[in-house]
Every structure is written in C-alpha cells, then in structure tokens.
C-alpha positions as CSV (number, residue, x, y, z in Angstrom):
1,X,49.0,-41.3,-51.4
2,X,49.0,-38.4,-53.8
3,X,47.0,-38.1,-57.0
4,X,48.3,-36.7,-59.7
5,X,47.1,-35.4,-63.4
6,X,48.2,-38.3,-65.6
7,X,47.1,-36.3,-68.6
8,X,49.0,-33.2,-67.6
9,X,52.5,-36.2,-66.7
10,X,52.4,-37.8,-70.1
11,X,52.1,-34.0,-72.1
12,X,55.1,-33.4,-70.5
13,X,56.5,-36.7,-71.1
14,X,55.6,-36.4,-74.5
15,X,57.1,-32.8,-74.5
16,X,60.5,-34.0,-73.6
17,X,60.7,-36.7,-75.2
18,X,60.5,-34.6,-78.6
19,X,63.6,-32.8,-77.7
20,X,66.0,-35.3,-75.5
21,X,65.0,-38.6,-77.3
22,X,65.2,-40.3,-74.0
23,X,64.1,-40.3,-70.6
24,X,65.7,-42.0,-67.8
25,X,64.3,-43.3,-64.6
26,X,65.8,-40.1,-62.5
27,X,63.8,-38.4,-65.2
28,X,61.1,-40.3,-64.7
29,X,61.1,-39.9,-61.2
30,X,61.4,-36.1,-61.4
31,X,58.4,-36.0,-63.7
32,X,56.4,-37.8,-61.5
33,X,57.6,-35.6,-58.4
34,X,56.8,-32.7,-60.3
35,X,53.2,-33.8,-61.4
36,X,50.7,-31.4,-60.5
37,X,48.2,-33.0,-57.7
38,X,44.4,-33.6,-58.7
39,X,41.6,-32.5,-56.3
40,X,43.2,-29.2,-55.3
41,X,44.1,-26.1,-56.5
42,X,46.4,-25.2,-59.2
43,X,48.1,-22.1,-59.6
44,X,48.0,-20.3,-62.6
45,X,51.7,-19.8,-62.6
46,X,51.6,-23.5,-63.2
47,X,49.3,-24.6,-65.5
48,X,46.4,-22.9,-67.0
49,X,43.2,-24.9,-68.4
50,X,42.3,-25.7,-71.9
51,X,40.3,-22.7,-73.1
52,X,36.5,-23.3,-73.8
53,X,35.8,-25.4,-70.3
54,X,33.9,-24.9,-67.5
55,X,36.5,-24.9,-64.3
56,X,36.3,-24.0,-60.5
57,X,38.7,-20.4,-60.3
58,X,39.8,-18.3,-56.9
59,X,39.6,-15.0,-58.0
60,X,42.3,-12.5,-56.7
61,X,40.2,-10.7,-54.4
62,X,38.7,-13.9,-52.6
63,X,35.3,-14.7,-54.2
64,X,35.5,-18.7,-55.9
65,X,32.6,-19.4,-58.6
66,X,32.2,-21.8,-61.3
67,X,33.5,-20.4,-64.8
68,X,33.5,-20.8,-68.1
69,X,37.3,-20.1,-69.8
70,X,36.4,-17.7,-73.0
71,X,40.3,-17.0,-73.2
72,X,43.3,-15.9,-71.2
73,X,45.9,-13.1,-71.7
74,X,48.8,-13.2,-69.2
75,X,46.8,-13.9,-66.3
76,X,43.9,-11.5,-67.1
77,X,40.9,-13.9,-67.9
78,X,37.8,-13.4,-70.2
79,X,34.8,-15.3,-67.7
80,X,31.6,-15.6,-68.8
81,X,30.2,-12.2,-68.6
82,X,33.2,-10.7,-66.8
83,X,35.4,-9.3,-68.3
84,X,39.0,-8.8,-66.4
85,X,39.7,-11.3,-63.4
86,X,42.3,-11.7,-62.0
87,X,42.4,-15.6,-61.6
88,X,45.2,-16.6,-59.2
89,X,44.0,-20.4,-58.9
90,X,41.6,-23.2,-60.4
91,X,40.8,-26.7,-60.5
92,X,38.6,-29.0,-62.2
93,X,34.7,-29.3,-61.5
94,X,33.9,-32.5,-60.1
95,X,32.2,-35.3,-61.9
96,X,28.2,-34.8,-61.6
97,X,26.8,-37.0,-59.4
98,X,24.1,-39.8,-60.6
99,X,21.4,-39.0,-59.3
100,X,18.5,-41.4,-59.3
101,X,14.9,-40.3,-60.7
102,X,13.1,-41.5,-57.6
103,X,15.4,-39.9,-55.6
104,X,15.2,-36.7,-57.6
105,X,11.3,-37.1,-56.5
C-alpha cells in the first residue's frame, strides 16, 4: 500500500479540471499514479512547500534539520537564519506526539 498526498491529488484535480472540463477514469488513474507519496521525501523538482511552514529539508551538502520556509527563489531557499541552501529534498514534520503530563514527570 502506498500513501499518497490527497491534498496535493485533488489541487491537481482541480487544476485540470479548469482547463479540460473533464476527467476520465485513465485520467483518473494517471493522477493517482502520479500522486506524490506521504512519509518520504519529496524532491524539489516536484513540488515545493507552502511558504511560511515549518518542514523537514536535505540540504545539498548532506546535513537534514528542521526549517522554517521564509521564501524560495529557483531552488535557493531563505531558512531561518540561513540564508542560501541549497534544498534538494523535504517532507513534512510529523504530527507531535501526545504526551501525557504524568508521563512528562
């Protein structure tokens, strides 16, 4: 089984769906094939992310660190205090785990 970004699938839906009018199910299917996966990385050359969130990002030379996206210009991202990166890949940070106050103890 393969997760995919239902988000990014129904933008693109949407997308095309402005220009042909219709979709059919090989289209359909395409789309779905074509979904980028969830819980992995995702190249740049892709898809970048929304601007002003917080993402996990591979940075050219090898180091991976948590970011915050200030704004992008072809490929050359403005992170947090860095100024510069080359991002080649990112994904989303995972959802926070609950932690429970006696646990936290």
């Amino acid at each position: 089984m393969r997760l995919i970004d239902a988000d990014a699938l129904k933008a693109e839906i949407q997308r095309r769906r402005k220009r042909y009018k219709t979709l059919t199910g090989v289209d359909m299917a395409m789309l779905i094939d074509d979904a980028p996966t969830v819980g992995g990385w995702i190249s740049v050359k892709d898809r970048l992310p929304e601007e002003g969130v917080q993402v996990l990002v591979w940075e050219k030379h090898g180091s991976a660190y948590a970011a915050y996206v200030n704004k992008q210009v072809s490929g050359v991202w403005q992170i947090g205090d860095t100024n510069g990166a080359i991002i080649t890949h990112w994904q989303p940070l995972p959802e926070l785990p609950e932690v429970n106050k006696n646990e936290a103890d």
